[in-house]
Every structure is written in structure tokens, then in C-alpha cells.
N, C-alpha and C positions, 0 to 999 in steps of 0.2 A: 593670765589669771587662772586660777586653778578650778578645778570645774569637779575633781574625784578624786574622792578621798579613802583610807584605811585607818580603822581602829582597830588594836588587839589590843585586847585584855589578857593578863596574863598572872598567872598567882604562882608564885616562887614556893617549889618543897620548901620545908621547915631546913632552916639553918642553912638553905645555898643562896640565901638575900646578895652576901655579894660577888659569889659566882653568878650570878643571873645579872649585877653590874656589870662587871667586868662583859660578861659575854653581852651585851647590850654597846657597850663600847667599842666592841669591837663592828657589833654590827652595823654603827656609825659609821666607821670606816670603810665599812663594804659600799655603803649606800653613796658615801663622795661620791664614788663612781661614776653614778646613775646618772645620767644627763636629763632624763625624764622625770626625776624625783623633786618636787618643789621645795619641799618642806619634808624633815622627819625628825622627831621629837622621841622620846623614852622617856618615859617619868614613872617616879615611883609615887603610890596614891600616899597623902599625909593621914598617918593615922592608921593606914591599910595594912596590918601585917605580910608583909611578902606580895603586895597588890602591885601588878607595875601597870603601866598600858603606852602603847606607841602609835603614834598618830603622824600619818603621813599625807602629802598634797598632789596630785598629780594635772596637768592640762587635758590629757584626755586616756581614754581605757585603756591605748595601746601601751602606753605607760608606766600603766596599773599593772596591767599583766605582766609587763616586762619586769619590772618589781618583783611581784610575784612567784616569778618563776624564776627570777634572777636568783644569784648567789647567793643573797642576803636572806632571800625565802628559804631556799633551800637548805642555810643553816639553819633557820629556826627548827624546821621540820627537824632536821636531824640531831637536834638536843632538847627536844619537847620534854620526851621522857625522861631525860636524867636531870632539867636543868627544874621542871612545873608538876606540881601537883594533879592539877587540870590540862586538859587540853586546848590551848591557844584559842580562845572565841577571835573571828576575825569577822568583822563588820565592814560594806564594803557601803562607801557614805556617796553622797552627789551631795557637793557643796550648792550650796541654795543664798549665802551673803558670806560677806567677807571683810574684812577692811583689806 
């Protein structure tokens, strides 16, 4: 059961909406990987010009970090700049229910 969680928020330059899919898609692919990753989601907000957010599940922090610090992290850091307007808010959550 997943016990910690990750939300980023994340607002896509003008006109890269789906350069910022594309490279989300790919980072799906990084995260198979993860053995520690429960759950990871990318969505785009309805309505939200360029809004995306990614929401992810972990059992416990070492897993988070690992995340984190893994691959998939480390790409986001290194296309912040060219892919977001802003810089990546990351919210780091304790799940509290669940179904």
C-alpha cells in the first residue's frame, strides 16, 4: 500500500504543449523501470493552457528518493528550461487513504 507520494506541477512554454507530451511519454518509459514506483500518472489540466501535473505512489521514502534521484528525475531537471515556463513545483505528499 503506498504510504508517499509526488506531485509536480508543471506549465509548458507557449507552443512546446506537445513537446512537453512527447517528453512525458517518454518519461513513462524511464519509470517502468522503477521497482519502487507504485503508481505514476501525467496529465494534462482540462482547460489549463500548457498546465500539466504528475502524480506518483511510493511504499516508502527510500523509493521516493530513488525516484528522485533516479533517471527520470534527472531528465526532468535537465529540460526544465527549455521544455516550462516555470520551474517544476514538486510537492512531496504522505498519503493519509486510499482505495
Amino acid at each position: 500500500m503506498a504510504k508517499f507520494a509526488l506531485l509536480v506541477e508543471l506549465k509548458a512554454k507557449p507552443g512546446k504543449e506537445s513537446e512537453v507530451e512527447a517528453f512525458l511519454e517518454k518519461e513513462a518509459s524511464l519509470v517502468r523501470g522503477e521497482a519502487g514506483t507504485l503508481s505514476w500518472h501525467a496529465t494534462a489540466v482540462e482547460g489549463g493552457a500548457g498546465d500539466y501535473r504528475i502524480f506518483d505512489t511510493f511504499d516508502d521514502e527510500a523509493a521516493r528518493e530513488a525516484h528522485l534521484n533516479g533517471e527520470a528525475g534527472q531528465e526532468l531537471v535537465a529540460h526544465a528550461e527549455e521544455l516550462f515556463s516555470e520551474t517544476p513545483r514538486v510537492f512531496r505528499l504522505r498519503v493519509v487513504a486510499q482505495k
